[in-house]
N, C-alpha and C positions, 0 to 999 in steps of 0.2 A: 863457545862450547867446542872443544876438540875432539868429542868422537860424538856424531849425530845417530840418528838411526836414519832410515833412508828404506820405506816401503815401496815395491815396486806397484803401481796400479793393478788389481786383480786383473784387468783387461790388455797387460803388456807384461803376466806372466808368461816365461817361457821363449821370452824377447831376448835377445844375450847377442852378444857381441858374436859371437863366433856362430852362430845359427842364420841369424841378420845379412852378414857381410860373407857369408857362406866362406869362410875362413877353413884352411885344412887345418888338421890338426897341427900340422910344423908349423903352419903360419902362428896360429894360438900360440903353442908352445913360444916361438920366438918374444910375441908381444907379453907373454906374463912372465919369461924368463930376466927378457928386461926390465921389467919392474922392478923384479926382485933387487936382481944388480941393482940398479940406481937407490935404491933402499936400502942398500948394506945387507940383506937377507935378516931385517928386524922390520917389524910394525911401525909404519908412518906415521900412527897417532902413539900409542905406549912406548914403543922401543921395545917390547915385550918380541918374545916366541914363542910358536906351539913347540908340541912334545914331538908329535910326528915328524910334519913339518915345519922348517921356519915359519914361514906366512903363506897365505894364498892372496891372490889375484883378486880386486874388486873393483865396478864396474861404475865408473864416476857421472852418476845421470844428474842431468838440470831438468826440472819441468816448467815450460810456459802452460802456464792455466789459462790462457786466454788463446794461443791459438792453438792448444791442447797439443803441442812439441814433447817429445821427450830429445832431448840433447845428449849424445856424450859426449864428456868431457877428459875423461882418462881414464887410466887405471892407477891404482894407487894398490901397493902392497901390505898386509895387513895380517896379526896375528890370529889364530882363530878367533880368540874370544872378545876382539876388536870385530873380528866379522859378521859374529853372528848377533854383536848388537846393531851394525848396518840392516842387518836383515831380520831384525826382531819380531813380526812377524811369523814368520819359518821357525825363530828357535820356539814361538808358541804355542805351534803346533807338534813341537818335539816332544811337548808337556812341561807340568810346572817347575819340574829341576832345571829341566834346561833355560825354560822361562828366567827363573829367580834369579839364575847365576850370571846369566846377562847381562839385569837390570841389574845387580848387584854390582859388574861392571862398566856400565853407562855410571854408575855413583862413584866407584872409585876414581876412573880416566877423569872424569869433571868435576870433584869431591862437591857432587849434590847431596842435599837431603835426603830422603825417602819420600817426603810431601814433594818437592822441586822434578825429582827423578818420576813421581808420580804423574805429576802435572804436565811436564814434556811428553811422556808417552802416549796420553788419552790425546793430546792435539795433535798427536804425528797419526795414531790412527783414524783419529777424525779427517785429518786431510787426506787418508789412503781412501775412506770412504767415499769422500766427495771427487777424487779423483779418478776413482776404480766405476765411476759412471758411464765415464765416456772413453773412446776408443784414442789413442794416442798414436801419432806420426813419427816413425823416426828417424833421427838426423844423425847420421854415422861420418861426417863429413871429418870429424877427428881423425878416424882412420888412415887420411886421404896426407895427413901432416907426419906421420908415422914411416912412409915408405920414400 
């Protein structure tokens, strides 16, 4: 699948790269600026654009379920509507347009079904549930290959 969704834990809301690593602004600025760059200023998974902007910034997390790690692993630049199916979730709470248009594209990027499309989203929020249990450690040690 090339474009996943990726819920963050309710309990490692608010966790962000740049809050974490108490990053200043410049320094952010720097690391999402590069992104873009290395991306051509187009979405990593579509090749697509937004209107406003080209793409934003997205924050490439691994979870160990077992010794309850969250990992970053990069950033990866990305069209809005590439983004807000990463964080589908959040477009849920936008309400159901923002919802549908979403899943509408999680089915385009990976010409799923609607059943298929269906079926991936209820186990990606199943795993937020069982995940968003427990409190998660984070390893920012990515950062540390970056400078």
């Amino acid at each position: 699948m090339k474009l996943t969704v990726e819920l963050v834990p309710s309990t490692s809301w608010g966790n962000n790269l740049r809050k974490e690593a108490n990053l200043s602004k410049n320094e952010w600025d720097a690391l999402r600026k590069a992104s873009y760059k290395k991306a051509g200023y187009k979405c990593e998974i579509c090749g697509g654009k937004g209107n406003k902007h080209p793409v934003e910034c997205h924050e490439i997390w691994e979870y160990d379920d077992s010794s309850k790690t969250q990992t970053l692993k990069g950033l990866i630049s990305l069209c809005p509507p590439c983004h807000k199916v990463k964080h589908l979730g959040f477009a849920f709470s936008q309400g159901a347009d923002v919802f549908t248009k979403s899943v509408d594209h999680l089915i385009s990027v990976n010409d799923l079904s609607p059943q298929e499309a269906l079926d991936y989203v209820l186990s990606v929020f199943e795993q937020h549930t069982i995940r968003s249990q427990y409190d998660w450690h984070l390893d920012l040690s990515w950062l540390e290959t970056q400078k």
